[in-house]
C-alpha positions as CSV (number, residue, x, y, z in Angstrom):
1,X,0.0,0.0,0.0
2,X,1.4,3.7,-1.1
3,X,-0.9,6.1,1.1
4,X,-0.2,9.5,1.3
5,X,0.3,10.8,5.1
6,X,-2.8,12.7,4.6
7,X,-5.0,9.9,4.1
8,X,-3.8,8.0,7.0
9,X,-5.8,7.8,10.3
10,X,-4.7,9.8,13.3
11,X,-5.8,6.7,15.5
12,X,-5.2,2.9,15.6
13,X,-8.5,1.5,16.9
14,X,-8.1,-2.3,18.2
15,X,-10.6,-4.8,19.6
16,X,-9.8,-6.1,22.6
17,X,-8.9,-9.1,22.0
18,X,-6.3,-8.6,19.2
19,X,-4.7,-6.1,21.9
20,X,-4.9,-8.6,24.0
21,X,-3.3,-11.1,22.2
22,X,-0.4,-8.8,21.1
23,X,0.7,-8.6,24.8
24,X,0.4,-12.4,25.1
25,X,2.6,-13.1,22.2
26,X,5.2,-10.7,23.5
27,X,5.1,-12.0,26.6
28,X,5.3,-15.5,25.5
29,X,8.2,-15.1,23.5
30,X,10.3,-12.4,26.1
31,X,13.0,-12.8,26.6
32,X,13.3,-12.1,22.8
33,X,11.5,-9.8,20.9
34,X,8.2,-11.0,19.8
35,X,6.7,-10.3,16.4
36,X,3.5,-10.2,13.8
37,X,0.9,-8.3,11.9
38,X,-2.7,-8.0,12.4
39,X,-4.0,-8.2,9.0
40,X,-7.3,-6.1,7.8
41,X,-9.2,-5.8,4.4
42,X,-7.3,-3.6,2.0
43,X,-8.1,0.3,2.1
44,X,-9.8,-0.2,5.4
45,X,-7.7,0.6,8.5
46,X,-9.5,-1.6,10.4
47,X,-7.2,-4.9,12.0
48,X,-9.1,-8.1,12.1
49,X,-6.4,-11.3,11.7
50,X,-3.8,-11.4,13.9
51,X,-0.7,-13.2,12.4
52,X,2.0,-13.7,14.9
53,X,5.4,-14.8,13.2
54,X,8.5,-16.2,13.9
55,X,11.6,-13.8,15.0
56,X,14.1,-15.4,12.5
57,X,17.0,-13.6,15.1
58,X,15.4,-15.2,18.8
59,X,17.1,-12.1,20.1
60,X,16.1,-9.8,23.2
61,X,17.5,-6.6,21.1
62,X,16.0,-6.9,17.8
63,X,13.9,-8.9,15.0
64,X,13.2,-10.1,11.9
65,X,10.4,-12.2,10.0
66,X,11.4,-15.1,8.4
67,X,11.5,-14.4,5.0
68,X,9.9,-17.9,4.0
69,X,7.0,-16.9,6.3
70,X,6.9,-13.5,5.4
71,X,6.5,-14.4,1.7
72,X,3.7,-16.6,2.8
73,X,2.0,-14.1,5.0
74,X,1.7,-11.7,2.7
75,X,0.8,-13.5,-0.1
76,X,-2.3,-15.0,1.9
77,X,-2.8,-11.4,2.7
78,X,-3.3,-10.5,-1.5
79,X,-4.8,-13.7,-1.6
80,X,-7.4,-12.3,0.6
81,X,-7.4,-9.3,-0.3
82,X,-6.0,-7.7,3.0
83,X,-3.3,-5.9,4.1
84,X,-0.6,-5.5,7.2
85,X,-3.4,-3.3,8.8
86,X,-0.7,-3.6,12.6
87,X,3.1,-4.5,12.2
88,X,4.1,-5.2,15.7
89,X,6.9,-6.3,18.2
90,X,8.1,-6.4,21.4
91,X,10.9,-4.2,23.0
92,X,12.1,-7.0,25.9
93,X,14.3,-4.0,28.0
94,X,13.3,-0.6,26.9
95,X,10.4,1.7,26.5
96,X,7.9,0.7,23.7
97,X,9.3,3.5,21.2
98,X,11.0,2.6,17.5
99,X,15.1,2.0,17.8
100,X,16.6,3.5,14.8
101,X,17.0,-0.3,13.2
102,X,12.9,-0.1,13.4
103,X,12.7,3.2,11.4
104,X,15.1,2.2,8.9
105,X,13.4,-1.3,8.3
106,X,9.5,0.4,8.2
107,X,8.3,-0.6,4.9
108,X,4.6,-0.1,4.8
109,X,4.0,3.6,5.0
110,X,0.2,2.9,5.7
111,X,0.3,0.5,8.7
112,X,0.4,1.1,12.1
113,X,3.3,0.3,14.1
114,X,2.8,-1.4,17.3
115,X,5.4,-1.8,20.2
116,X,4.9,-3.4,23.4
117,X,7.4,-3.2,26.1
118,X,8.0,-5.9,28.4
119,X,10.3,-4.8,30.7
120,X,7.8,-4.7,33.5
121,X,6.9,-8.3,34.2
122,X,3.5,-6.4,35.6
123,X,2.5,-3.9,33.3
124,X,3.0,-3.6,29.2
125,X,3.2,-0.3,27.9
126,X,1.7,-0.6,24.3
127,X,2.0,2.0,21.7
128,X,1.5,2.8,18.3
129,X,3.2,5.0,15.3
130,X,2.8,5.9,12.1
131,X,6.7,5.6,10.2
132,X,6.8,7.1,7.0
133,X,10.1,7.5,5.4
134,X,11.5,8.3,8.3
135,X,9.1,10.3,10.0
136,X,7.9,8.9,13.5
137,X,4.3,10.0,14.6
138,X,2.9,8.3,17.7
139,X,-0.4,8.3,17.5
140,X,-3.4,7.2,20.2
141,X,-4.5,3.9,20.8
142,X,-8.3,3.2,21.5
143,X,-9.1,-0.1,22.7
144,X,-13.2,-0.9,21.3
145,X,-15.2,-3.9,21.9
146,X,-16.8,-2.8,18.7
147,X,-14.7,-1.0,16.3
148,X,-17.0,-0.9,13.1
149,X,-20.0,0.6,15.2
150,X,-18.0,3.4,16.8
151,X,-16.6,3.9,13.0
152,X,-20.1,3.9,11.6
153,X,-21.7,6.2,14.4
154,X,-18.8,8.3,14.1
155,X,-19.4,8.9,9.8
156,X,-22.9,10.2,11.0
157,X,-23.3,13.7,10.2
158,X,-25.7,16.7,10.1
159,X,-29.3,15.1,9.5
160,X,-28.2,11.6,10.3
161,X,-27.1,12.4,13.6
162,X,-30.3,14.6,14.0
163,X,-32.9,11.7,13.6
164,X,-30.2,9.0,15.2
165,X,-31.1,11.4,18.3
166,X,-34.9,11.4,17.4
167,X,-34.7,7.8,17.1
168,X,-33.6,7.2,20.0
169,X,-35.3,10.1,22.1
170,X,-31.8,11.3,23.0
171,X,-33.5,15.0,21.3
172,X,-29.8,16.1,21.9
173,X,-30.3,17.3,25.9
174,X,-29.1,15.8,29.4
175,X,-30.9,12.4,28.3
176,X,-28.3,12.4,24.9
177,X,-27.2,9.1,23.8
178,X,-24.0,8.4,24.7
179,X,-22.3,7.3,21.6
180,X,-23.9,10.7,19.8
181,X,-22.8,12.9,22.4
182,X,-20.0,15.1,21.8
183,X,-16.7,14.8,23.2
């Protein structure tokens, strides 16, 4: 995918249970860096397959995919028609941030780069960027049980929002539904 940084979203939006399994692969594989992508349809944004692979290096400081299965992956990913929607790995000893090797390997200007930290064996810090040639934007993480229904209340505008209100006797006042409201 070529996307222009104008067209990318300003927010990686993750179900719970891919997050969920991100941290479990990390910490499964620490003490060496852990790795995968959670494959989406192409032109969506939207992760829905996670794919954890094998770190060809088994190394605490840095990894690679297997070519073989990297060559696979991805060509069940056209197959499909998706696309690495989340490239992730661990960081086993420091902060959940890209090294320079991690810049200079970012291939896929339009995914979302995911780092987990597991240096605390209690807490993972989780994080997400956007790397375009050579450009490193963190961006927020929002964690939704529900990812397409925020995405589709959120595209509601003007008089679709109006009579989504009517509908549901929200009528816009104290008594507003929730996922309308404003933030």
């Amino acid at each position: 995918m070529t996307a222009g940084t104008a067209t990318l979203a300003v927010m990686l939006t993750i179900a719970p249970a891919l997050y969920d399994k991100i941290i479990a692969h990390a910490r499964a594989d620490h003490p060496d860096e852990a790795c995968g992508v959670v494959a989406g349809p192409a032109g969506s944004d939207r992760p829905d397959r996670f794919v954890p692979m094998l770190n060809a290096e088994r190394s605490p400081t840095f990894y690679r995919f297997d070519s073989m299965e990297q060559l696979r992956v991805w060509r069940e990913m056209d197959d499909r028609d998706e696309e690495p929607v989340v490239i992730y790995h661990s960081h086993t000893a420091t902060e959940a941030y890209p090294s320079r090797t991690d810049i200079s390997y970012a291939s896929e200007p339009g995914a979302h780069y995911v780092l987990v930290s597991t240096r605390d064996p209690d807490e993972a810090e989780f994080r997400s960027y956007r790397i375009v040639d050579g450009l490193v934007t963190e961006e927020e993480v929002r964690i939704a049980a529900r990812a397409e229904e925020e995405v589709r209340i959120a595209a509601r505008t003007g008089e679709e929002a109006r009579i989504a209100r009517e509908d549901t006797g929200a009528g816009g006042g104290p008594g507003q539904d929730a996922a309308l409201a404003p933030e």
